[in-house]
C-alpha positions as a LaTeX table, in Angstrom:
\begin{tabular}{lrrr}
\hline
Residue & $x$ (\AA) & $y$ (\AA) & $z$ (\AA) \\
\hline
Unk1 & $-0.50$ & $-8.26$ & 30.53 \\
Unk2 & $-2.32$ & $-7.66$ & 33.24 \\
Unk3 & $-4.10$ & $-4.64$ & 32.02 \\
Unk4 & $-4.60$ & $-5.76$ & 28.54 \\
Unk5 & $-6.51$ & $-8.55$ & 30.56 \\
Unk6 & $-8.92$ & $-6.00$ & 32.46 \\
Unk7 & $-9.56$ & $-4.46$ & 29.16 \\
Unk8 & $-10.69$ & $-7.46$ & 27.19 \\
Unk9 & $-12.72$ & $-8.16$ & 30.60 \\
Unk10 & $-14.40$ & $-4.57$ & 30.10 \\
Unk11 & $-14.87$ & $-5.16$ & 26.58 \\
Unk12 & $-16.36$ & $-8.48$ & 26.83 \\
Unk13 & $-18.87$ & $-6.83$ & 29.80 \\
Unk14 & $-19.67$ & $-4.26$ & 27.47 \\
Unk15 & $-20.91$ & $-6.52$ & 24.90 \\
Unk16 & $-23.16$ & $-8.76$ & 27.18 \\
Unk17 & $-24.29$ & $-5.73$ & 29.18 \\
Unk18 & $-24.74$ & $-3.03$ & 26.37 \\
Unk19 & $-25.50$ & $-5.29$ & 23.06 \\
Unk20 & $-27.36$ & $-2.67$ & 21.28 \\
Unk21 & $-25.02$ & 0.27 & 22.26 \\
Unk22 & $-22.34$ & $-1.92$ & 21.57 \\
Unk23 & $-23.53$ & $-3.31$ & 18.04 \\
Unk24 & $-24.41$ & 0.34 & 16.93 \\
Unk25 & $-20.58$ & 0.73 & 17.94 \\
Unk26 & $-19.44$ & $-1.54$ & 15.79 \\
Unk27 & $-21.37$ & $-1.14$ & 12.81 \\
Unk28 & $-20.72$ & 2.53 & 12.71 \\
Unk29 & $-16.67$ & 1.70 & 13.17 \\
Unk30 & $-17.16$ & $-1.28$ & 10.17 \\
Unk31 & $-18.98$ & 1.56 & 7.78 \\
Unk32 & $-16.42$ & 4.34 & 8.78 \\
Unk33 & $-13.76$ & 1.99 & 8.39 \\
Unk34 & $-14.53$ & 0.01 & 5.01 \\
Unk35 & $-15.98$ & 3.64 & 3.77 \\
Unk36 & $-12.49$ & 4.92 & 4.54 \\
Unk37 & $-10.91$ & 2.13 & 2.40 \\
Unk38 & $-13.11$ & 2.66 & $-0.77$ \\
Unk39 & $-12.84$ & 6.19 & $-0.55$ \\
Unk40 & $-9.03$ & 6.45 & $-0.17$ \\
Unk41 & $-8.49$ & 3.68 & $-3.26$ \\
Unk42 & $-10.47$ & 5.73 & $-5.24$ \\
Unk43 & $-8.33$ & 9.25 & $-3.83$ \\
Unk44 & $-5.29$ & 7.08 & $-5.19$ \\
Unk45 & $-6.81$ & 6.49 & $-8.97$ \\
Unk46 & $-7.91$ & 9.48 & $-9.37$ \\
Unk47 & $-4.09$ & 11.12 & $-7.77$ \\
Unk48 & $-1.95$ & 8.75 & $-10.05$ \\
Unk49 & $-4.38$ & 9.48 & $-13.06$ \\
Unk50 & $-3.96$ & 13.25 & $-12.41$ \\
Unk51 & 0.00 & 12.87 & $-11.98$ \\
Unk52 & $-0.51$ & 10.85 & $-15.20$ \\
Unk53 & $-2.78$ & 13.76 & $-17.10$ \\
Unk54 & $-0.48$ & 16.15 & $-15.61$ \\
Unk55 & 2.19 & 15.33 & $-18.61$ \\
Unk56 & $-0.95$ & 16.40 & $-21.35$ \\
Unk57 & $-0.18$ & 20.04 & $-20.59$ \\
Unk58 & 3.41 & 19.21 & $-22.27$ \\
Unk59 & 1.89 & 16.89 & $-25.07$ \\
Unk60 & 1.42 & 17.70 & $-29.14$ \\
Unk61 & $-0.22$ & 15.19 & $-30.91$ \\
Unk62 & 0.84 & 15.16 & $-34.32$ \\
Unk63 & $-1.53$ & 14.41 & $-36.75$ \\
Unk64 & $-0.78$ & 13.00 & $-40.56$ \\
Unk65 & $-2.44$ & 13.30 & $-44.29$ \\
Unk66 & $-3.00$ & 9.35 & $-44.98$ \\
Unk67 & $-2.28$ & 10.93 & $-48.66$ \\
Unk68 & 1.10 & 12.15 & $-48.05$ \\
Unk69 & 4.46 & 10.08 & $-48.54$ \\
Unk70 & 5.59 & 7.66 & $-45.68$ \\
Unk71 & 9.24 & 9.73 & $-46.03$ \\
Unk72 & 7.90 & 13.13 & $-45.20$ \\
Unk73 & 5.74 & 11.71 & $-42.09$ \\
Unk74 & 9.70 & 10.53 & $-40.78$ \\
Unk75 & 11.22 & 13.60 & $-41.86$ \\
Unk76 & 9.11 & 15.00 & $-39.82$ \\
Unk77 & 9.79 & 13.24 & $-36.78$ \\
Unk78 & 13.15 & 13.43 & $-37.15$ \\
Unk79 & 12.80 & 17.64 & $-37.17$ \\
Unk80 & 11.41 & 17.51 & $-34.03$ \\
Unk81 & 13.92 & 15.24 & $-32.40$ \\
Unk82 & 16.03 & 18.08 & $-33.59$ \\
Unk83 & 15.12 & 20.90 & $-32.62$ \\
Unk84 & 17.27 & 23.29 & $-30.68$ \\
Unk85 & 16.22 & 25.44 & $-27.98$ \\
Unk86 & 13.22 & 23.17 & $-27.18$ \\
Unk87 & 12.68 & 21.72 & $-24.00$ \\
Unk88 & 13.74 & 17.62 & $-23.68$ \\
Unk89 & 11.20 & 15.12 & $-25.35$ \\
Unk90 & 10.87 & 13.01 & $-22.49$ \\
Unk91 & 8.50 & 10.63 & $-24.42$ \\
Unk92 & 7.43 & 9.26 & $-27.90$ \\
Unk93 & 4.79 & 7.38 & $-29.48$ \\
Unk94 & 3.89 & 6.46 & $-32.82$ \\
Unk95 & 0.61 & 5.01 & $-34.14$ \\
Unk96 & $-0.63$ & 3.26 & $-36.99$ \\
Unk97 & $-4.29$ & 3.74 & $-37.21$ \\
Unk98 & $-5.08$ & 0.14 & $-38.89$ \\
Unk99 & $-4.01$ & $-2.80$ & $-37.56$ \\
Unk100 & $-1.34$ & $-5.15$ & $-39.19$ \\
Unk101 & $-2.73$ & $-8.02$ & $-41.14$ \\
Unk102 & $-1.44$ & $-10.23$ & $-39.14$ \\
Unk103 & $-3.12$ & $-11.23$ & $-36.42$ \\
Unk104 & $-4.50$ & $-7.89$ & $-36.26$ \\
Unk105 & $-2.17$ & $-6.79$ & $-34.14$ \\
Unk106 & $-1.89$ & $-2.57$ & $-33.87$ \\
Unk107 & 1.99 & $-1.87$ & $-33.39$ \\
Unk108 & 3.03 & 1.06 & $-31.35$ \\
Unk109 & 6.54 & 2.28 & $-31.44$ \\
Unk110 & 7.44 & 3.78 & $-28.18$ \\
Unk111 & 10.37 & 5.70 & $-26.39$ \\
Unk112 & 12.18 & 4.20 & $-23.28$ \\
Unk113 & 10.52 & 6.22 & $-20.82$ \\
Unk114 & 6.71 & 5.28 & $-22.39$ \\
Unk115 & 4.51 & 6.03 & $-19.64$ \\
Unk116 & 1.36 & 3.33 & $-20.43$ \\
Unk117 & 3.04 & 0.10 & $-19.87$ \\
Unk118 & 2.66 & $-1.81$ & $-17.03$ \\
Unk119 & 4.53 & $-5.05$ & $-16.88$ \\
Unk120 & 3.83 & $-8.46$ & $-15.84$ \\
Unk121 & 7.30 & $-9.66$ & $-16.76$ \\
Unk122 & 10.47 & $-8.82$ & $-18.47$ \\
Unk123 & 12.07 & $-5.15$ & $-19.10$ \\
Unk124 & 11.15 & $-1.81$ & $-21.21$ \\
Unk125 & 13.74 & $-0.74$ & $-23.63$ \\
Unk126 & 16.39 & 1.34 & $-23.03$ \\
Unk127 & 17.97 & 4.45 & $-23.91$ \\
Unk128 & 20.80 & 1.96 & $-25.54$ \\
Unk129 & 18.26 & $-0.10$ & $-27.51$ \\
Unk130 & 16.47 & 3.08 & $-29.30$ \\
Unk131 & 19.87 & 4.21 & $-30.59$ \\
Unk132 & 20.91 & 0.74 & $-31.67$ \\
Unk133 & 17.52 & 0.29 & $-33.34$ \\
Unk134 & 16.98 & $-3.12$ & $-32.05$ \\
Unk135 & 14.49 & $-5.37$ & $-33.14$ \\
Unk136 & 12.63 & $-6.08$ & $-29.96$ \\
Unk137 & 9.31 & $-5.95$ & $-29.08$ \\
Unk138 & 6.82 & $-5.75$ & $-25.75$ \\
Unk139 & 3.52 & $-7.86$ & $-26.51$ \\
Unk140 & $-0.08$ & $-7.33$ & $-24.49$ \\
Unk141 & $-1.12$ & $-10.10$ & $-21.89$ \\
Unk142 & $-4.30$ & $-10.96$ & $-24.57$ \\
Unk143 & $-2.24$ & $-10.80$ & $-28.01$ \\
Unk144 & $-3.29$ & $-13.56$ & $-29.86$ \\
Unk145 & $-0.58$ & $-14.31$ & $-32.20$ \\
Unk146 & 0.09 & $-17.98$ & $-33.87$ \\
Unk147 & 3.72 & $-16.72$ & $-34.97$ \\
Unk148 & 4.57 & $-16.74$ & $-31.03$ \\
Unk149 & 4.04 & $-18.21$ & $-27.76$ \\
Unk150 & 4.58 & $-14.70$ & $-26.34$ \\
Unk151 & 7.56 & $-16.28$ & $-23.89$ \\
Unk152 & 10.06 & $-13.72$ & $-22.84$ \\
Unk153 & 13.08 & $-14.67$ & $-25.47$ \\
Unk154 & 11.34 & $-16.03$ & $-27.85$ \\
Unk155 & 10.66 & $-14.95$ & $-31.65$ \\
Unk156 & 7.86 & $-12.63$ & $-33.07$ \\
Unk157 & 7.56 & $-11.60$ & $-37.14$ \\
Unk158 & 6.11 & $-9.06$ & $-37.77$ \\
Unk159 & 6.35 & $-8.12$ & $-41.59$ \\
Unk160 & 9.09 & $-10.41$ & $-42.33$ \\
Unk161 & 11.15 & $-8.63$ & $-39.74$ \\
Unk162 & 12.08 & $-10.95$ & $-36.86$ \\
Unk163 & 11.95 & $-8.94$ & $-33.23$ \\
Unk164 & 12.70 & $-10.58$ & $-29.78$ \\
Unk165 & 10.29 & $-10.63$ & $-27.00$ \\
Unk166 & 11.56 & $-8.73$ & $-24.09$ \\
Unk167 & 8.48 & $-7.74$ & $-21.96$ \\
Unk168 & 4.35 & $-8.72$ & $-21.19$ \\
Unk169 & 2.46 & $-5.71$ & $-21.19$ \\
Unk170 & $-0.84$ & $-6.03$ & $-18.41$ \\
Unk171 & $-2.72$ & $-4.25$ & $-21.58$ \\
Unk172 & $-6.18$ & $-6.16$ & $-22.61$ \\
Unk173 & $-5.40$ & $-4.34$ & $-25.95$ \\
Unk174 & $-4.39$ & $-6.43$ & $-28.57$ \\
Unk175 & $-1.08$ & $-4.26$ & $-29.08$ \\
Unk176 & 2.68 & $-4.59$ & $-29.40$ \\
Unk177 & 5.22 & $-2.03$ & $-28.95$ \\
Unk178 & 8.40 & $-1.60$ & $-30.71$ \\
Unk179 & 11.51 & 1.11 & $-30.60$ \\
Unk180 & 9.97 & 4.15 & $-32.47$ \\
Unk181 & 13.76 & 4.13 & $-34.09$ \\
Unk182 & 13.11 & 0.54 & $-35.52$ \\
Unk183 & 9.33 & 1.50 & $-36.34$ \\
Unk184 & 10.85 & 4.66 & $-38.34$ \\
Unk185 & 14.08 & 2.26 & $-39.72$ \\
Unk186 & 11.10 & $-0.64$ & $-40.47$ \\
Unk187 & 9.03 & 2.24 & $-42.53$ \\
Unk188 & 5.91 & 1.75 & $-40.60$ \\
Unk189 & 3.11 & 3.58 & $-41.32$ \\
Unk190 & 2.64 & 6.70 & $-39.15$ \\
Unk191 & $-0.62$ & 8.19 & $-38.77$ \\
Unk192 & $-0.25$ & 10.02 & $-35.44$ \\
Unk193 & 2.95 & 10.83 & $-33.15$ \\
Unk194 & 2.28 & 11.88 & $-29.34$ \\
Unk195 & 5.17 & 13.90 & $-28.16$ \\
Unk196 & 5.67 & 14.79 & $-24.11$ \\
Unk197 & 8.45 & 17.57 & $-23.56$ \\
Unk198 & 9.88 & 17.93 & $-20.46$ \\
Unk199 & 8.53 & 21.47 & $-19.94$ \\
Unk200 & 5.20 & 23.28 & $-21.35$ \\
Unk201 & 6.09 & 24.96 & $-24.68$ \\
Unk202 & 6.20 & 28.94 & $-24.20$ \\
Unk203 & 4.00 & 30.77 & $-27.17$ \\
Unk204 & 7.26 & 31.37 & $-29.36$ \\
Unk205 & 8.11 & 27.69 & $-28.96$ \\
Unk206 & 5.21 & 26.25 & $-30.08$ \\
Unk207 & 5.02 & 28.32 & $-33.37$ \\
Unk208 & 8.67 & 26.84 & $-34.18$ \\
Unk209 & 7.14 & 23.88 & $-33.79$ \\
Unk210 & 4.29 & 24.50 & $-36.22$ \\
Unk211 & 5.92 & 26.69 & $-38.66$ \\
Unk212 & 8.57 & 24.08 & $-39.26$ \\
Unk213 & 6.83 & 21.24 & $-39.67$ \\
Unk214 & 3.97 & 22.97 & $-42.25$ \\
Unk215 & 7.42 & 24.20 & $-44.26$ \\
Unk216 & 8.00 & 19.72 & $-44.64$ \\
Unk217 & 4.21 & 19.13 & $-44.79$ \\
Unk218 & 1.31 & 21.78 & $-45.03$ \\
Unk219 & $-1.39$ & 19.55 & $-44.54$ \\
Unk220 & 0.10 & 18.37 & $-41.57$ \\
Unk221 & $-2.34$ & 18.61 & $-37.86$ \\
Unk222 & $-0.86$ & 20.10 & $-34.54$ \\
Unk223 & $-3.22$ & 19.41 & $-31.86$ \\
Unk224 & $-2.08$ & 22.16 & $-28.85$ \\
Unk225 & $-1.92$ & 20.70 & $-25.27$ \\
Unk226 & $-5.06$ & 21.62 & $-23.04$ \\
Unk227 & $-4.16$ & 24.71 & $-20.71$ \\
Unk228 & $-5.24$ & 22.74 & $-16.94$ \\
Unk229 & $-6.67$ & 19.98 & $-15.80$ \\
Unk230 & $-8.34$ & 21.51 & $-12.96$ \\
Unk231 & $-11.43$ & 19.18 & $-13.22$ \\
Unk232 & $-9.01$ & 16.56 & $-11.79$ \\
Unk233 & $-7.78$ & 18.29 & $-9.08$ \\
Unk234 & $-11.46$ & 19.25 & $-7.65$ \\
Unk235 & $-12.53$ & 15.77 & $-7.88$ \\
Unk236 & $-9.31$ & 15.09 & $-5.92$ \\
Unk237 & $-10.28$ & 17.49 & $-3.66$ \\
Unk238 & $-13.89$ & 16.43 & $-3.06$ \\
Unk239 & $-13.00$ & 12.80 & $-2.51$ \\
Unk240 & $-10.42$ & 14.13 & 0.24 \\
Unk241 & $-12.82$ & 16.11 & 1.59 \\
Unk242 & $-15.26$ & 13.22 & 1.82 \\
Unk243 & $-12.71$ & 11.16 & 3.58 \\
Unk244 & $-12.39$ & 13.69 & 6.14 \\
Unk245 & $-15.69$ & 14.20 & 6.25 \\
Unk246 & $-16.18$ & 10.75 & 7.20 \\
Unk247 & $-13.62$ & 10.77 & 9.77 \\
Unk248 & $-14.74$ & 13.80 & 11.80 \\
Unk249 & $-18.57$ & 11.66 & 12.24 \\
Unk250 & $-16.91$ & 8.46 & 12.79 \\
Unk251 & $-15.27$ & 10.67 & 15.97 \\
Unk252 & $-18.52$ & 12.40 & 17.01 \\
Unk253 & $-20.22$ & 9.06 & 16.98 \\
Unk254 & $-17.33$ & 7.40 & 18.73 \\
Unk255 & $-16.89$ & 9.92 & 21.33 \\
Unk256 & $-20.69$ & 9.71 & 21.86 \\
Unk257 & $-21.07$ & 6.27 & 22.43 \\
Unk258 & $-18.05$ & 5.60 & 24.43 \\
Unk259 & $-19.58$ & 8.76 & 26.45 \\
Unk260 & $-22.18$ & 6.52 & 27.46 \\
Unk261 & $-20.25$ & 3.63 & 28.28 \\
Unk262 & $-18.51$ & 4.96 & 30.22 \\
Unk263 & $-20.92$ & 6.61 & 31.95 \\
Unk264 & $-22.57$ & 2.75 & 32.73 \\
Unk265 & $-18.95$ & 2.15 & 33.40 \\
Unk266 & $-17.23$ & 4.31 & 35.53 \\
Unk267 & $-17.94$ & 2.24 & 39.11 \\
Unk268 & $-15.80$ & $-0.41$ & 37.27 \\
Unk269 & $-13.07$ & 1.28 & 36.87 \\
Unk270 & $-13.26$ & 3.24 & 40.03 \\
Unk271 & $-13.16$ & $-0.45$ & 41.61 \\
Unk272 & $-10.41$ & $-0.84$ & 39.76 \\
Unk273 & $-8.74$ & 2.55 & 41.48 \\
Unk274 & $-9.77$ & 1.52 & 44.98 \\
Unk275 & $-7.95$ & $-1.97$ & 45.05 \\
Unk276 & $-4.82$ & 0.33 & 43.88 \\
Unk277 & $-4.99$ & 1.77 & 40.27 \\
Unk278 & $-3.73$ & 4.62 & 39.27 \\
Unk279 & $-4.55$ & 7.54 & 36.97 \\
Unk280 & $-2.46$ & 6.42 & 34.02 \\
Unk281 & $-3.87$ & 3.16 & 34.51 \\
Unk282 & $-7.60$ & 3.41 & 34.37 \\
Unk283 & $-6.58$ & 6.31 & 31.45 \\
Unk284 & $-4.89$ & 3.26 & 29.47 \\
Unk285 & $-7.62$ & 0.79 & 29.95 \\
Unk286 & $-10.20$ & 3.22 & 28.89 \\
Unk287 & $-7.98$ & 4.30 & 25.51 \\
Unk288 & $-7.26$ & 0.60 & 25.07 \\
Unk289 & $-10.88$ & $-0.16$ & 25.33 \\
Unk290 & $-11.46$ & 2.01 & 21.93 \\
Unk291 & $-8.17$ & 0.99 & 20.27 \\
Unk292 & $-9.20$ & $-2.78$ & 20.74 \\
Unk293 & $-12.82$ & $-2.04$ & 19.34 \\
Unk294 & $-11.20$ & 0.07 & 16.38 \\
Unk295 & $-9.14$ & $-2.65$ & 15.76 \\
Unk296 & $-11.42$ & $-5.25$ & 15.76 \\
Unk297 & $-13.80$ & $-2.66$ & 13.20 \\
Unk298 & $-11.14$ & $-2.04$ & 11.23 \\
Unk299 & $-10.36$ & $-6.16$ & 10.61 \\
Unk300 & $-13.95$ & $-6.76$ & 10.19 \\
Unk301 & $-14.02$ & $-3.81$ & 7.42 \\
Unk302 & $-10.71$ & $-5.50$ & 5.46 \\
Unk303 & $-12.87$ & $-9.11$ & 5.56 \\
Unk304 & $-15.82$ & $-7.18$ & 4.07 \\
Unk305 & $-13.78$ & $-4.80$ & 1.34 \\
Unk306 & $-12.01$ & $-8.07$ & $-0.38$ \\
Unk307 & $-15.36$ & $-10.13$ & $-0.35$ \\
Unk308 & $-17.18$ & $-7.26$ & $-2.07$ \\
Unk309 & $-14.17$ & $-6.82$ & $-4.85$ \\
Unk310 & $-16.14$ & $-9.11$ & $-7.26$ \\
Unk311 & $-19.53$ & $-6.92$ & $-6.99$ \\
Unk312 & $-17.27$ & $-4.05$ & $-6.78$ \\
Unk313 & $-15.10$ & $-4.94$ & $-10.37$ \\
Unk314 & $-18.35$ & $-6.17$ & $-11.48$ \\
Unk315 & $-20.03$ & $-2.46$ & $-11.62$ \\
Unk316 & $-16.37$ & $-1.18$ & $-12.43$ \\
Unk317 & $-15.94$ & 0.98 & $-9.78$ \\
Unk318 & $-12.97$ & $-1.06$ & $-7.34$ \\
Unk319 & $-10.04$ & 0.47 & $-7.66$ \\
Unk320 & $-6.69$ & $-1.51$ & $-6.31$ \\
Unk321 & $-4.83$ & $-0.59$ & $-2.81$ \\
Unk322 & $-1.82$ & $-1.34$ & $-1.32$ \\
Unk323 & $-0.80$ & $-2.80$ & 1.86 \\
Unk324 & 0.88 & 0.59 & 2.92 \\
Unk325 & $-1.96$ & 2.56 & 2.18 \\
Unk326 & $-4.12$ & 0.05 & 4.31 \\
Unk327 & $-1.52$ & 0.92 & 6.93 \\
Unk328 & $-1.74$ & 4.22 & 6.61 \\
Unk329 & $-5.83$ & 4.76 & 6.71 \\
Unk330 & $-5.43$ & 2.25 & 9.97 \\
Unk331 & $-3.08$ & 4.48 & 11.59 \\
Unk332 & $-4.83$ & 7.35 & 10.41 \\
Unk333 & $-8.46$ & 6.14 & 11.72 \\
Unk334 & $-6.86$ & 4.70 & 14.94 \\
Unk335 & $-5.74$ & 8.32 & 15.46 \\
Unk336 & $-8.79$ & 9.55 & 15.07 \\
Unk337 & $-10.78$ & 7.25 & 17.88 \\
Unk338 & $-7.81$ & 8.39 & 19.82 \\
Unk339 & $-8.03$ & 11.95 & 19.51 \\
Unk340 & $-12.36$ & 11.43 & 20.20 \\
Unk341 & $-12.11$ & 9.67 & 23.40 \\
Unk342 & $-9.21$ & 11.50 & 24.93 \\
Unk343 & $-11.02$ & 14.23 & 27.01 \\
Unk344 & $-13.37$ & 11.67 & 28.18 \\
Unk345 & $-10.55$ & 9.07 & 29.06 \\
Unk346 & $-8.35$ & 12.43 & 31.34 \\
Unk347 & $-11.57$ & 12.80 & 32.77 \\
Unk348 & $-12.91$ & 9.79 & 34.10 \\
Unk349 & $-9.20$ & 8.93 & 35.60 \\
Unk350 & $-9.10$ & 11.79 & 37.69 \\
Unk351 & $-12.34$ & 11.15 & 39.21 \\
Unk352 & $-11.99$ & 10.51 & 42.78 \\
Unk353 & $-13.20$ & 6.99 & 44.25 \\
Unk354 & $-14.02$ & 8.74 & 47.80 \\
Unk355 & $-16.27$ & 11.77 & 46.13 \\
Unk356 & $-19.79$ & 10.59 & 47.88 \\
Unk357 & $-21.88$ & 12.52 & 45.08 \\
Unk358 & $-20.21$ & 9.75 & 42.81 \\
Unk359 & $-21.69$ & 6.93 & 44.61 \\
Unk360 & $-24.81$ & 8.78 & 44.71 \\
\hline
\end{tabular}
């Protein structure tokens, strides 16, 4: 307790003694700091949206002649469920370009493990209530239907067909999403499919795929899966390199500036060593020094980040982060004052109180 008192002492001398060394400090700590936070929410959208992109290298969109026969569009689905020697379709969708008359909601029949909802309440179907075909139904936060007050349990008709409201998707889009086994059973119009295999299709694969499906349908589209999505990964990689970028500055200008102080310091602390301190102990109170100042940055950067998220949604470029990953970039930028002040710390505790050329 004792110590943590001389360091607040120090850091409270530093500020009435040093103001403009001490505000520059600061500031640079706050920028690093909030910098850090921006730049590592926007590392994390642009990871999960590569981990999400990362399934388009096993995706065939399937696309439909509005001319052909609402039977041969499901035959055609069904094929595909069935084919052997394919990898696992891990995921489903099926579209309807126009939207139903009413309400002008566009229905979406989905697979259990649909990757593009994100709920506010209530479940995503199941394995169970595909093979069932179950008339149930996931409605967007915005849907704007006066068949249903959009309550988890309650009733929504659709076509004369009565489903049961089991989720609220976060989706602005006025959408609702159904089995794809009742949207095939309900003979819902189909004009594309998105399939995701578990695996990339090899080159003999992929012909199956296209040869049987033009035997049902010959005007029927197969759009092939691009080959990479390296443009992803090098944006990933400049962000990251930004962030570290950032970092190594944030410990030149650290080290620099507690240089200096403790330079305009060190008869302090060797006070401090005369009336009985030790090595370790002027070491801590110097590292504690930078910790507390980091600290303080750091909360000072958090205040600023959430009240710039307005201006920052406003021009669409906030992106959301998590209390872990706060964690993380504190422990992470703590680490990184550490690792700048440490030769400087060593060396100022071993300096001997007696040495005359010290004292001058």
């Amino acid at each position: 307790m004792r110590m943590f008192f001389l360091t607040t002492k120090n850091i409270m001398s530093f500020l009435m003694n040093q103001r403009r060394i001490f505000l520059i400090l600061i500031i640079s700590l706050v920028a690093a700091s909030y910098s850090s936070l921006y730049l590592f929410s926007l590392y994390t959208y642009i990871h999960n949206n590569t981990l999400n992109q990362s399934n388009s290298t096993k995706t065939y969109i399937v696309e439909f002649n509005e001319n052909e026969e609402l039977y041969k569009r499901q035959q055609i689905i069904n094929y595909i469920l069935s084919m052997d020697n394919m990898p696992k379709i891990i995921e489903i969708s099926l579209h309807n370009q126009k939207q139903s008359e009413q309400d002008n909601m566009l229905i979406v029949g989905i697979s259990a493990d649909y990757l593009y909802l994100n709920l506010l309440e209530g479940t995503k179907f199941s394995d169970e209530d595909i093979k069932e075909d179950k008339n149930l139904v996931i409605v967007s936060a915005n849907i704007n239907s006066s068949t249903s007050n959009k309550n988890i349990g309650s009733t929504l008709t659709i076509a004369d067909e009565k489903y049961e409201i089991i989720g609220i998707n976060s989706s602005y889009a006025n959408e609702i999403y159904i089995p794809y086994s009742v949207y095939i059973k309900n003979n819902c119009n189909i004009a594309t499919a998105r399939i995701v295999f578990e695996k990339a299709l090899n080159n003999q694969q992929s012909e199956l795929l296209k040869l049987g499906t033009k035997s049902i349908m010959t005007s029927i589209n197969i759009i092939d899966p691009p080959n990479q999505i390296s443009e992803q990964y090098i944006y990933l990689l400049f962000v990251l390199s930004l962030i570290c970028l950032l970092l190594f500055f944030c410990m030149i200008n650290v080290a620099s500036l507690f240089k200096f102080w403790i330079e305009e310091n060190k008869y302090r602390l060797m006070i401090y060593k005369i009336c009985g301190g030790n090595n370790k102990q002027i070491y801590f109170i110097v590292m504690m020094e930078a910790l507390l100042l980091g600290l303080l940055s750091f909360a000072i950067s958090i205040i600023l980040f959430s009240l710039t998220i307005p201006y920052l949604k406003h021009f669409k470029v906030w992106h959301k982060i998590g209390f872990i990953q706060i964690v993380f970039i504190l422990m992470m930028y703590l680490f990184s004052i550490y690792i700048s002040i440490i030769k400087t710390g060593k060396k100022v505790a071993k300096i001997n109180p007696v040495d005359k050329s010290l004292w001058g």
